[in-house]
Backbone as CSV, one residue per row, in Angstrom:
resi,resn,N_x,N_y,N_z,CA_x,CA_y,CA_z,C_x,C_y,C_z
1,UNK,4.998,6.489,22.344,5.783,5.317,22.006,5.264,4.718,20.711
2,UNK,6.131,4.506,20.191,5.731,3.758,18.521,5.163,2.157,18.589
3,UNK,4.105,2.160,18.286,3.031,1.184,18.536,3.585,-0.167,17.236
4,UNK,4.036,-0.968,17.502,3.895,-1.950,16.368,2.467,-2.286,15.637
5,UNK,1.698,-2.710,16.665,0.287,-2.492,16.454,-0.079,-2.167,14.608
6,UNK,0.282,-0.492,14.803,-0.296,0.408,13.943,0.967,0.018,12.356
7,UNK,1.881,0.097,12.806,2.826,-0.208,11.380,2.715,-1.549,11.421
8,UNK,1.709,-2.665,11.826,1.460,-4.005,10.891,0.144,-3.737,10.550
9,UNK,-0.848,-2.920,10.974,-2.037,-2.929,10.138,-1.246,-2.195,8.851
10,UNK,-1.060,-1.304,9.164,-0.535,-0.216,7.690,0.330,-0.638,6.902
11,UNK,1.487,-1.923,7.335,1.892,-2.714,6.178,0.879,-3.848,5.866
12,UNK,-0.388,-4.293,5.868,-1.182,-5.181,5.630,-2.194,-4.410,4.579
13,UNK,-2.571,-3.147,4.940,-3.054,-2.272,4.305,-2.263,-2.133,3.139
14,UNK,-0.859,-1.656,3.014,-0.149,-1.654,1.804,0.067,-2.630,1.028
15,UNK,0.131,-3.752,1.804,0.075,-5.549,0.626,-0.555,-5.408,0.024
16,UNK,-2.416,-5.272,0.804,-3.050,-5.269,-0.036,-3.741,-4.382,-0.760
17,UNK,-3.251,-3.252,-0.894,-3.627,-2.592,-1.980,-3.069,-2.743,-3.138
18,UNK,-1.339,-3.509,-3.020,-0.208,-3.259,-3.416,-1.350,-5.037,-4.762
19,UNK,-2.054,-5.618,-3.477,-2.586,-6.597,-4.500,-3.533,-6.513,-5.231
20,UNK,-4.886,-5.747,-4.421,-5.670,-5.372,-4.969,-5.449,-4.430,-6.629
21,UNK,-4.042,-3.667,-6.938,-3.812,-3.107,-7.628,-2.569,-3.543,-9.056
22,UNK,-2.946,-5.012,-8.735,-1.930,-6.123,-9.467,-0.489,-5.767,-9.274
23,UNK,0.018,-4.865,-8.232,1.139,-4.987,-8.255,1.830,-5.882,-6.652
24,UNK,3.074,-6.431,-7.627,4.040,-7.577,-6.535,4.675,-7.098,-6.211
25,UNK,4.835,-5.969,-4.867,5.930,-5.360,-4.055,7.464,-6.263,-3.819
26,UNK,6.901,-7.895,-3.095,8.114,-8.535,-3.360,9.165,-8.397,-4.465
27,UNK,8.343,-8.987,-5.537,9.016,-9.264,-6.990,9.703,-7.934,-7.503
28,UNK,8.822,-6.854,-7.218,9.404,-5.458,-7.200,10.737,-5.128,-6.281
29,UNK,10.792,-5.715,-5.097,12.340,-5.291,-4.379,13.292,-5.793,-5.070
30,UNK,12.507,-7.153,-5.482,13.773,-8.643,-5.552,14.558,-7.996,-6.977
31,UNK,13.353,-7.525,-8.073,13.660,-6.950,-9.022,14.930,-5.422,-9.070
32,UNK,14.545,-4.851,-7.728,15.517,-3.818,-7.706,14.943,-2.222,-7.966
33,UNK,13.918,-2.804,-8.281,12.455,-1.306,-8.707,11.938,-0.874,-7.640
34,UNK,12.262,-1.733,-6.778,11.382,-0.980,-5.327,12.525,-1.078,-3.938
35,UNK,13.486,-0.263,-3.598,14.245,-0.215,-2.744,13.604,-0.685,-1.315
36,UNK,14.325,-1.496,-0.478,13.535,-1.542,0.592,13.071,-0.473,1.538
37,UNK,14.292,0.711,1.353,13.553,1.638,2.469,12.350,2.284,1.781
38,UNK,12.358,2.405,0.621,11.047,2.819,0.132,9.958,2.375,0.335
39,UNK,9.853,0.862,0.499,8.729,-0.253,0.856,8.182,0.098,2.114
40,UNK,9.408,0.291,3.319,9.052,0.666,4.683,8.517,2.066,4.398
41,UNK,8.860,3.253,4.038,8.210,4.681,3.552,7.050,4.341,3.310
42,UNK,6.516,3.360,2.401,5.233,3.568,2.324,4.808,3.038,3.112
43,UNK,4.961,2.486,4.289,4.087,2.206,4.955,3.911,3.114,6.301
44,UNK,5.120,3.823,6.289,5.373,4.938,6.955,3.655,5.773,6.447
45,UNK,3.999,6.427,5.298,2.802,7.095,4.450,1.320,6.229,4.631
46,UNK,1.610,5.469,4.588,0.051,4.887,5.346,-0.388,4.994,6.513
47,UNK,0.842,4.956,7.287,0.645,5.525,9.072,0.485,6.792,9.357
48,UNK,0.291,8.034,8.302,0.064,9.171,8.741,-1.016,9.612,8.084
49,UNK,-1.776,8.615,7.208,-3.205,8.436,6.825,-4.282,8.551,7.598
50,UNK,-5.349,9.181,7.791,-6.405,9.395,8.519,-7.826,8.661,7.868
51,UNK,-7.132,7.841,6.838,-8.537,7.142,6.001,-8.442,5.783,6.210
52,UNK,-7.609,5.029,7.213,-7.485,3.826,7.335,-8.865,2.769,7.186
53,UNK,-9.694,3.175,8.257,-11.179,2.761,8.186,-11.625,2.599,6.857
54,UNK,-11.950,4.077,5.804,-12.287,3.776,4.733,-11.701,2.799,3.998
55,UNK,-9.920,2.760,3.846,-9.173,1.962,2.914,-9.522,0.372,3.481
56,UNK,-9.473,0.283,4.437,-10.250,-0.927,4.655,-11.539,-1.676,4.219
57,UNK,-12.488,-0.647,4.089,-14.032,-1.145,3.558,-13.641,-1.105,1.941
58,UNK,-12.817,-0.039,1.550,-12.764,0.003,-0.226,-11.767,-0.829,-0.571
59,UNK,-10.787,-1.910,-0.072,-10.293,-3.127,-0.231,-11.279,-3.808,-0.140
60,UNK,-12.320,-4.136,0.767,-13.242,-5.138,0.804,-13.956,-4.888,-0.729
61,UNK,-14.402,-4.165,-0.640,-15.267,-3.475,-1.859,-14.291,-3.834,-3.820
62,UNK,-13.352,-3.650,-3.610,-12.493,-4.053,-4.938,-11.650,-5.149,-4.364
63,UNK,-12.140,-6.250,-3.856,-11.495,-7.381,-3.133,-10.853,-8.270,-4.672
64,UNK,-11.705,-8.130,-5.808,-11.318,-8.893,-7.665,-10.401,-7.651,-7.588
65,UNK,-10.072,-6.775,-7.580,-8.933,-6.299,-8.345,-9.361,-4.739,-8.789
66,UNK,-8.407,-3.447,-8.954,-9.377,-2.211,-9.405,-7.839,-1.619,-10.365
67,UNK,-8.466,-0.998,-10.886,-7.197,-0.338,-11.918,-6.917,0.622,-11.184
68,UNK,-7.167,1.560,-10.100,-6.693,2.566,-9.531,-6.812,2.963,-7.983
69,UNK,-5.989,3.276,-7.464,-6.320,3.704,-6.048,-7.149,4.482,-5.334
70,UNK,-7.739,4.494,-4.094,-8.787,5.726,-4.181,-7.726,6.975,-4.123
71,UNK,-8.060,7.691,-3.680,-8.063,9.562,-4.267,-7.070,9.570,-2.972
72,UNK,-7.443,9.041,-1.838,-6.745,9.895,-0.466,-5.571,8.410,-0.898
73,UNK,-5.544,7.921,-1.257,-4.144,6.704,-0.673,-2.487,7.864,-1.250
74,UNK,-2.140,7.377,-0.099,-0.687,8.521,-0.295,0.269,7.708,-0.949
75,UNK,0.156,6.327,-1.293,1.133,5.640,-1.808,0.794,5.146,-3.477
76,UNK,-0.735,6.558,-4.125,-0.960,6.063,-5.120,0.323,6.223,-6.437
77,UNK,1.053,6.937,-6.095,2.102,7.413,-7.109,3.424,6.416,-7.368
78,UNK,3.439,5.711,-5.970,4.136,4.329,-5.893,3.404,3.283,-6.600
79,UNK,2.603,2.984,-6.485,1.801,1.924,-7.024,1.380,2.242,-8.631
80,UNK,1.699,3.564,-8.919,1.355,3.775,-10.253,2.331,3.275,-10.871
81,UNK,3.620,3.845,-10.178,4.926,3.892,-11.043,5.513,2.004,-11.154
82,UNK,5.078,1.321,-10.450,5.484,-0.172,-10.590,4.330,-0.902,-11.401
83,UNK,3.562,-0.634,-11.437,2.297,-0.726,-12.569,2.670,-0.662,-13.724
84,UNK,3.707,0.366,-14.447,3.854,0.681,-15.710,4.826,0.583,-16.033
């Protein structure tokens, strides 16, 4: 059974990377650059992540802000592309 649970850590996880990585997912839908089902996808893509634990301590860890995502985040190509 599909756990709500797990898709609100993994959209909390995506905020904040989405902040940690200066980008505004909101301002990005509202803008029209970030479709909503895409928004939900990535958080989909965070729920089939096996590095949750880590992405958690390396948000704590770049809590000021980091120019790049770590290596395993599956939604780094999203976050690149609204970045630039």
């Amino acid at each position: 059974m599909f756990g709500f649970g797990k898709f609100d850590r993994h959209a909390k996880l995506v905020g904040k990377m989405a902040d940690t990585l200066g980008v505004d997912l909101a301002e990005a839908v509202q803008r029209g650059e970030l479709p909503p089902d895409d928004l939900r996808r990535s958080v989909y893509n965070c729920m089939g992540c096996k590095e949750a634990d880590a992405c958690e301590h390396w948000l704590q860890e770049n809590a000021l802000g980091a120019d790049v995502a770590p290596g395993y985040c599956r939604n780094d190509e999203l976050f690149r592309s609204l970045r630039d």
